[in-house]
N, C-alpha and C positions, 0 to 999 in steps of 0.2 A: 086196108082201108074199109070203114064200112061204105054195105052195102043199100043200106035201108035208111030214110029220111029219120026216124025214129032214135037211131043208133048214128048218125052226126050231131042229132042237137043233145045227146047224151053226153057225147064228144067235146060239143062246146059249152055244154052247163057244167062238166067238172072242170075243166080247164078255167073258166072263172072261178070257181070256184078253189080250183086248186091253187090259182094264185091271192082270192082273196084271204084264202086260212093261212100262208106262206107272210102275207105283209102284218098280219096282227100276231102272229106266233114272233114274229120278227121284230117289231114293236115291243112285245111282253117279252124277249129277250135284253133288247136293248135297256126297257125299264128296270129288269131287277140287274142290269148288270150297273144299272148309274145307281141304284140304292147300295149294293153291295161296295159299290166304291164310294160311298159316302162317310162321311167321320162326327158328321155334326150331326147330334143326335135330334135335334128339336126339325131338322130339315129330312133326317131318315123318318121319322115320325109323324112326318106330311105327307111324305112321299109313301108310307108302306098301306092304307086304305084303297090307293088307287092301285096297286102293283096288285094287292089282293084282291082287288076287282075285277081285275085284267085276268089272272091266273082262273078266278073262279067261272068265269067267260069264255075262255078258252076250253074248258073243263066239261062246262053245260054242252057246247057244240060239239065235242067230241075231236078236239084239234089235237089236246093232249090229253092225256089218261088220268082220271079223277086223281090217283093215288099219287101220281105225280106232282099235282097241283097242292096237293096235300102235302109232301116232301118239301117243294121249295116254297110256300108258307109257311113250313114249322123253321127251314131252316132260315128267313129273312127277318124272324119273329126274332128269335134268336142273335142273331147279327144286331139287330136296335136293341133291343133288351143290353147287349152287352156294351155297347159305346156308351161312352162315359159324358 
């Protein structure tokens, strides 16, 4: 347990924090998995601006790792590009 005033609101500023990177990485999970299950290319095509937004926001904050974000952009780019 800490000891020091210092060292609990350290305590309680990751812990919000911990759960707010937890609900938008969770979010940006749930988005690209409803694009990936999408078929209709004119509604994947709506939807991939905002998913790439999401990922690029996750990225800047350091939720998840630039090269990452960079992976599942190339790879949802991909996925639209190829529906018919």
């Amino acid at each position: 347990m800490a000891n020091h005033k210092s060292a609990e609101k350290r305590i309680r500023q990751s812990e919000k924090r911990r759960l707010h990177n937890r609900y938008y990485a969770k979010t940006t999970r749930n988005a690209l998995k409803a694009l990936r299950n999408t078929t209709d290319k004119a509604a994947a095509q709506e939807l991939l601006p905002k998913v790439t937004a999401m990922l690029d926001k996750l990225a800047k904050r350091n939720i998840i790792h630039k090269n990452k974000a960079a992976n599942l952009k190339s790879s949802i780019q991909k996925h639209v590009n190829a529906l018919q």
